[in-house]
N, C-alpha and C positions, 0 to 999 in steps of 0.2 A: 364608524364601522369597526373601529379596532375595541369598541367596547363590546359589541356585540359578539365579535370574535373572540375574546376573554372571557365573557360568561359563559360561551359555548363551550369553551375548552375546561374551564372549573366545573361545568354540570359534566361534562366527561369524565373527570376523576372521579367525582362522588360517586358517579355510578358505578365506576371498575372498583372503588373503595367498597362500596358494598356487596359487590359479587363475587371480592377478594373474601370477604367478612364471613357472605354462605358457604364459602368453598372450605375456608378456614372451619368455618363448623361444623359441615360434615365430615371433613376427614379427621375432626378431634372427635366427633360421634364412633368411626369409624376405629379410633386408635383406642377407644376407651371401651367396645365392644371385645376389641380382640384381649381384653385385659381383664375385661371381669366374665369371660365365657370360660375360660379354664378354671376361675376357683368356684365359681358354680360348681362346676362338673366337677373340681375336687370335693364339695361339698356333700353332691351325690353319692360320690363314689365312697366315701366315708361313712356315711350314714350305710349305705348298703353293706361295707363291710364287720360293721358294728353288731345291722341285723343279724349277717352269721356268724360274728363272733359270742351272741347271744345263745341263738340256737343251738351254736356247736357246745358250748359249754351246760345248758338245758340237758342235750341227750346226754351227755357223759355223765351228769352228775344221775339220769336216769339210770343208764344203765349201769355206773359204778355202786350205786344204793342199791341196786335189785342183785349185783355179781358178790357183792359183799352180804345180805342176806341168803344165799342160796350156799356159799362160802359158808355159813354161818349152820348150816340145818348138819343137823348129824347123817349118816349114812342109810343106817336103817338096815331094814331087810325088805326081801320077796317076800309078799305073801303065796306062802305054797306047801304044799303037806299038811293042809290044815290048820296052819298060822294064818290067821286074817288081819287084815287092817283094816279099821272099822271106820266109817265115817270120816271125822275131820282128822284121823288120824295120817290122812295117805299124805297130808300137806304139811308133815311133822319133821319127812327125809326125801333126801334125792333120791335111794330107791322107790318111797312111798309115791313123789311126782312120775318116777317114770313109767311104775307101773298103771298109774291112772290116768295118762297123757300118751303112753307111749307102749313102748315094752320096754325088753331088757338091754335093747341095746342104741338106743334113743328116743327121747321123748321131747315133742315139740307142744309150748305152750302160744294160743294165743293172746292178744291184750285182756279178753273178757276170761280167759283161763288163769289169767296172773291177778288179774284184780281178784277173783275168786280165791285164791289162793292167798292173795292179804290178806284178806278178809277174814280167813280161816288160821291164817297164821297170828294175826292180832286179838284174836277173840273177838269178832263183829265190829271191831273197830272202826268207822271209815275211815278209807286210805286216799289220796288224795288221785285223781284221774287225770291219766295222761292224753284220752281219747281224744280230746279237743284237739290237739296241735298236734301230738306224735300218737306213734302207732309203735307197740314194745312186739318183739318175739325173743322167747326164753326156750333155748334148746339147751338141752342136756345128752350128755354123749357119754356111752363106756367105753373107756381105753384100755390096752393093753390084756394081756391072758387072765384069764380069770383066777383069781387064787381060793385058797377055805381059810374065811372066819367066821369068827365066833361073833352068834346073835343071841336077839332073846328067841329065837327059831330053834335054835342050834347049829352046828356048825352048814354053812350053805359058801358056796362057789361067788363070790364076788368081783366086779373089776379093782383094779387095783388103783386105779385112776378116773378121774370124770372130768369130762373139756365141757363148761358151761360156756354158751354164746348168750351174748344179750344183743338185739338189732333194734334200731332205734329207727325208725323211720317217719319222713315230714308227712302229714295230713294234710294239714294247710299249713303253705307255706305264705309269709310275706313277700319274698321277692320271686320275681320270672326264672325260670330255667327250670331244667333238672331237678327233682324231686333226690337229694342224697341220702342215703342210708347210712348211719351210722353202726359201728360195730366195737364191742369189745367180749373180747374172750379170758378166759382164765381156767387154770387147771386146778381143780383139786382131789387131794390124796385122798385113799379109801381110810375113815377114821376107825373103824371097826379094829378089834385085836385080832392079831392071826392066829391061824390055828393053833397051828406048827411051826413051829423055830428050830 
């Protein structure tokens, strides 16, 4: 009898040995989930930061190239009194844009407006298209009192000042949320001579 009661009690352990052994395994399953769930999810979270740190810097360098060619275009004049501006000439000055975009005291471009406007500013160039992923708007503003300088018009009432916007907005965007709009502005000075001093 006492043998039989020994094996009985050795196949009792082995078994608690083993159900010690599943228990022990799930809860290292259980400690090794809660450890590699958070760098996943920092992995994620990275990569999606990447995404708009891509994007953000894509618009800026849009709109910085386009604030800095329109910075770049001379003044110009109205056409009026019988001065005209012919053809590709209206995409030669920010008065030339406003007047064909706008009037005289804002003029708002859109994407298909500015690409046209490369295009005419490069001499038939192709320019490179941002329609796929962003969407540009190019506003042009006159500030301050109007003063007199001197054109090839002759003397005409000008702003003294011009607030260029460029907005940069997502198309398609890669990640979920909110569609952000981008923005940068810049002021510049009427380059025209003045009249009167």
């Amino acid at each position: 009898m006492r043998f039989k009661e020994k094996v009985q009690i050795e196949s009792n352990l082995t078994s608690q040995k083993k159900a010690v052994t599943i228990l022990e395994m799930l809860i290292g399953i259980a400690i090794l989930s809660f450890i590699i769930l958070p760098i996943i999810h920092l992995f994620r979270t990275s990569q999606t930061a990447s995404i708009k740190a891509i994007d953000v810097a894509t618009a800026t360098e849009m709109a910085a190239s386009l604030i800095e060619l329109m910075k770049g275009k001379p003044t110009g004049y109205y056409p009026e009194n019988g001065c005209k501006i012919e053809g590709k000439k209206y995409y030669n000055s920010l008065l030339g844009i406003m007047s064909k975009f706008g009037d005289k005291d804002k003029a708002e471009l859109s994407e298909e407006d500015i690409q046209t406007m490369l295009i005419h500013t490069f001499q038939d160039l192709p320019t490179p298209s941002a329609i796929n992923r962003f969407k540009r708007t190019l506003i042009i503003e006159a500030l301050g009192k109007p003063k007199a300088y001197l054109t090839p018009c002759g003397v005409q009432k000008q702003p003294s000042l011009f607030r260029i916007t460029v907005k940069v907005k997502w198309v398609n965007k890669l990640r979920r949320g909110k569609k952000p709009t981008f923005r940068l502005i810049t002021l510049v000075e009427n380059k025209n001579p003045p009249a009167f001093q």
